[in-house]
N, C-alpha and C positions, 0 to 999 in steps of 0.2 A: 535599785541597782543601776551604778550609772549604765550607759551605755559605751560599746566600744565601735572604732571604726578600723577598717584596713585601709592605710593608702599608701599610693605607690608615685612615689616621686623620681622621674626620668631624667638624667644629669647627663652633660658631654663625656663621651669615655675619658679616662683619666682621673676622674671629679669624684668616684667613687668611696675616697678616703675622708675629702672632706664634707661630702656630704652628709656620710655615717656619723665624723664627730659632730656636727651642727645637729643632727636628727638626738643622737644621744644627750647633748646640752642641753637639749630641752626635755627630755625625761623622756623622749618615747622609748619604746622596746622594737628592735629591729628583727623583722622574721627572716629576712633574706637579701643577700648582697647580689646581684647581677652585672654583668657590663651596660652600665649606662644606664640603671635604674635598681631602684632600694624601694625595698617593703615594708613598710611599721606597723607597727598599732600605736593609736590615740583616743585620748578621751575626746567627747563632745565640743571639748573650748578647744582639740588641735588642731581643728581644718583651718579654723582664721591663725592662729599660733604658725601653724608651717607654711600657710600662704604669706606671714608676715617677716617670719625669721629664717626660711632656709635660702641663703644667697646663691646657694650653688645649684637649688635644685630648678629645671628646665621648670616644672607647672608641679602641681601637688592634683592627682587622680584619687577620684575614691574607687576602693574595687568595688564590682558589682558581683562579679563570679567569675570562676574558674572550672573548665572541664575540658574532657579529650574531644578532639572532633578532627574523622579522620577524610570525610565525608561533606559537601555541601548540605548536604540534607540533615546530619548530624548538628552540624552546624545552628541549622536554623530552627530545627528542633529545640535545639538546647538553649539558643538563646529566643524562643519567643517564651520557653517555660518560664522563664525570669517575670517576675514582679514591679512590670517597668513603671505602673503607676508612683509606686512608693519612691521614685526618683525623678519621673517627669511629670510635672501637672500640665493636664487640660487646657492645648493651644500651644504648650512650649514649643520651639523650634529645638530638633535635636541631630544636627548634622554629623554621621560618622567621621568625624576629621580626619581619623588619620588608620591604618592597619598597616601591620608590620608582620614577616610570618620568616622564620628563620628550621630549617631543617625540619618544615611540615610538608606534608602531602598536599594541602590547600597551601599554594605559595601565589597566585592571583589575586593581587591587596585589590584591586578595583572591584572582583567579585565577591572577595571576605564582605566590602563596605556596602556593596548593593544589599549580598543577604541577611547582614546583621541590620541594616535600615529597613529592611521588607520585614522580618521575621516581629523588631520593636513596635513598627507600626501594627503589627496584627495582634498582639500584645496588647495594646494600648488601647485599638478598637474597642476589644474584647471587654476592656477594665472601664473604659469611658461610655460603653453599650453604643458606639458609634457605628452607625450604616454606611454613612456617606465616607467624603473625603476627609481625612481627618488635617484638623487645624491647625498649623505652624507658624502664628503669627505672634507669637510672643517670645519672653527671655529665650536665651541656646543654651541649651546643652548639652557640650560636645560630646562627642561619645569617642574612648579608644580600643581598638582590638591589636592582642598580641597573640601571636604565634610560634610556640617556643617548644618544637619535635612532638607536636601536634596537641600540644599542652594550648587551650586558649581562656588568656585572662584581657576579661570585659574591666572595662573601667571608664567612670563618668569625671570629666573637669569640676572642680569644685570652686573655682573664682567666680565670683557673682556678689552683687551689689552687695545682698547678704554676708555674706562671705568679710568684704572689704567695711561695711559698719560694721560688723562685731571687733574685725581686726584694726579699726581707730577705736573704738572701746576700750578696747587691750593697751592702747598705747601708740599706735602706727598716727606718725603722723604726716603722713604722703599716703597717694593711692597711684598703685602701677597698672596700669591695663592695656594689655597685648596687643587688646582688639582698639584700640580706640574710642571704646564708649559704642561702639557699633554692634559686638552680642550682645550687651544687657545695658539699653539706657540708660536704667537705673540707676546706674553706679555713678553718673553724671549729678544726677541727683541727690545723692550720698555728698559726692566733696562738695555739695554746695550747701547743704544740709551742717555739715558741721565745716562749714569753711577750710577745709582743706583744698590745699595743693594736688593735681590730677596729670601725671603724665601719661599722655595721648599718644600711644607707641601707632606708629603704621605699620602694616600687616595687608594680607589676600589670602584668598582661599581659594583656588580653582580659579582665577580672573586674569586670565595675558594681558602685558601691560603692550599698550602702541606706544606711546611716549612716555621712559620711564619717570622720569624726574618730574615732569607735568603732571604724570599721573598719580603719584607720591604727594605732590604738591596736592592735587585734587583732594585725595583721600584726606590726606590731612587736615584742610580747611571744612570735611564734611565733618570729622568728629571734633574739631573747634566752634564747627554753627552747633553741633548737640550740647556741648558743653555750655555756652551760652547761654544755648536757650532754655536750659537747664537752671539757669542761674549762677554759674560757677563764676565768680571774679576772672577778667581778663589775667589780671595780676598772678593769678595761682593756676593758667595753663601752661604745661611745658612741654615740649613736644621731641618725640624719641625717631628717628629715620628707618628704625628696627633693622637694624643689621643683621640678617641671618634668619630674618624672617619675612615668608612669601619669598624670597628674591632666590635667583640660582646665584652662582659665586659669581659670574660676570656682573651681573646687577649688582651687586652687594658691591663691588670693588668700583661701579661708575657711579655708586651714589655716595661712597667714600673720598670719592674725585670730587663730586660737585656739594659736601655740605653744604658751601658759601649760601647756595641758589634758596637754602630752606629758610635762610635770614628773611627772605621777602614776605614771610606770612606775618611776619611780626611778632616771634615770644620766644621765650630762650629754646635752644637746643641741647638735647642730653644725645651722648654719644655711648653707646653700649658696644663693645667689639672685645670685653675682657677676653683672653685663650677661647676665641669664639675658634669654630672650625675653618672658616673662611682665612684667617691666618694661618691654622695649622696646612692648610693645602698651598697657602706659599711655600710654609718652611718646609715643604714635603712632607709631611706627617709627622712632626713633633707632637709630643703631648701635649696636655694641657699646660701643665707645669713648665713647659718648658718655650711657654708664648708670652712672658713677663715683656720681652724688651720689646718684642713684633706691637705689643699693647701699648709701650710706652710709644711707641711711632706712631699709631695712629691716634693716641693723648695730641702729641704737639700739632699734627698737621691739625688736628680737630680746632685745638686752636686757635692755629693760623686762622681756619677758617669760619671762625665763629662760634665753634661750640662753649656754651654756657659751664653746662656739668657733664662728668664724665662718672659713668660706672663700671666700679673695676671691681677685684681679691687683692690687687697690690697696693696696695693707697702708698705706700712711703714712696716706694717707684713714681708712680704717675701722678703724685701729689707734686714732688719735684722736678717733673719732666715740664708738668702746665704751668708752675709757677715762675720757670724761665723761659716757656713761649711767648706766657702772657706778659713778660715784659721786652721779651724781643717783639712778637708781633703790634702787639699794643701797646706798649710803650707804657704800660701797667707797675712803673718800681714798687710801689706801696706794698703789691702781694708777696714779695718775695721778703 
């Protein structure tokens, strides 16, 4: 009997419609619709399948459990009963990224994430027969907690180097990684392994920048030395500024100011800002749907300013926005 999985892929609100038809295209069975996140089931070959084909969806989670918890102690009760071996092996790093709690009694995300990280580590001890400190020096596995009128569903990120060679298996033939090759090596390893191209998105986690755009620059040149030294061709690194990611909206909009500066590491640049929310907080709160042209603007300035590729949902839009930048700023006639 195959086996089946739940996962729960988190999209920008508005994105709910298209999300649902891409989930369905691909044959899953949808359990439930939410603001800003959709529920499936999939067989075994889905995880790589919906980390390779859902364009709209934010990341693809596996669920781990769901229960009431109205209680810190409830809480950690119910999540140390979990099974965590059977999701994190021995040594993995598994930092709670992120907790969200909406019309719950436990509405303190920083304390959700201390007691859901205390409760897995005793868990783990337990299943590892470990005394001591237990070991986090390998792959991550992010962990999310949600919060929904005291309803909480645990769910593990499912991207991992694994993940990313079954989905060139499949046919993927690029690899996107959020973190930059910085949670899981490995995956550096992977596009080098079968010579694929590896865009090197930048990202933080808890980390204030002093200098932002130096500091962007930094990060980025660290998972360019992994790639390398990985063996990944210089030719097949492309590197992403991650718009809408780690940064608050002020940052997001000064490092939209300065793409040009990213030219200086040396490899193309890909420019992600499709109906990201950072536009919709210009237009005051438009949907998503309704950040088509805010997208084609920042197409042309990207560029102006040297962006290589751009990732969007409008391609006719921004396919024709860049192909008359690129012959006004570059003097590029041949693409148009």
């Amino acid at each position: 009997m195959k086996k089946s999985y739940t996962l729960i892929s988190p999209c920008f609100f508005g994105m709910e419609k298209m999300l649902a038809r891409e989930i369905k295209d691909l044959g899953f069975e949808i359990i439930k619709t939410e603001d800003g996140r959709i529920t499936y089931k999939t067989g075994e070959d889905g995880i790589a399948k919906a980390n390779m084909w859902l364009r709209c969806a934010e990341r693809v989670h596996l669920k781990v459990a769901e229960f009431e918890a109205k209680t810190f102690d409830e809480l950690f009760e119910n999540t140390k009963r979990i099974n965590w071996s059977r999701y994190i092996p021995y040594g993995a790093q598994f930092p709670v990224s992120k907790a969200s709690s909406i019309k719950s009694k436990l509405y303190s995300t920083t304390d959700i994430q201390a007691i859901v990280k205390k409760a897995i580590v005793d868990s783990l001890k337990k299943s590892y027969m470990e005394t001591g400190m237990l070991k986090e020096d390998k792959e991550k596995y992010p962990i999310y907690v949600f919060l929904h009128k005291d309803k909480v569903t645990i769910s593990i990120d499912t991207y991992k180097s694994k993940t990313a060679e079954e989905a060139i298996k499949a046919g993927a033939d690029i690899i996107n990684d959020i973190w930059g090759a910085k949670y899981d090596k490995n995956i550096a390893s992977i596009a080098a392994k079968y010579d694929t191209p590896i865009i090197l998105m930048h990202n933080r986690e808890n980390k204030p920048y002093e200098n932002l755009m130096e500091d962007v620059k930094k990060d980025l040149q660290e998972s360019i030395d992994i790639a390398l030294e990985a063996g990944v061709k210089k030719e097949n690194i492309i590197l992403d500024p991650g718009i809408g990611f780690g940064k608050t909206y002020e940052q997001n909009i000064e490092v939209l100011n300065r793409l040009g500066e990213l030219r200086d590491l040396g490899y193309p640049i890909l420019l992600g800002t499709s109906r990201k929310s950072v536009l919709g907080k210009i237009l005051e709160g438009s949907t998503p749907k309704e950040r088509v042209n805010a997208t084609v603007a920042t197409t042309v300035l990207g560029v102006r300013d040297g962006v290589d590729i751009v990732r969007v949902h409008d391609v006719k839009e921004n396919k024709e926005a860049a192909m008359v930048a690129d012959a006004m700023y570059r003097k590029n006639k041949q693409s148009i």
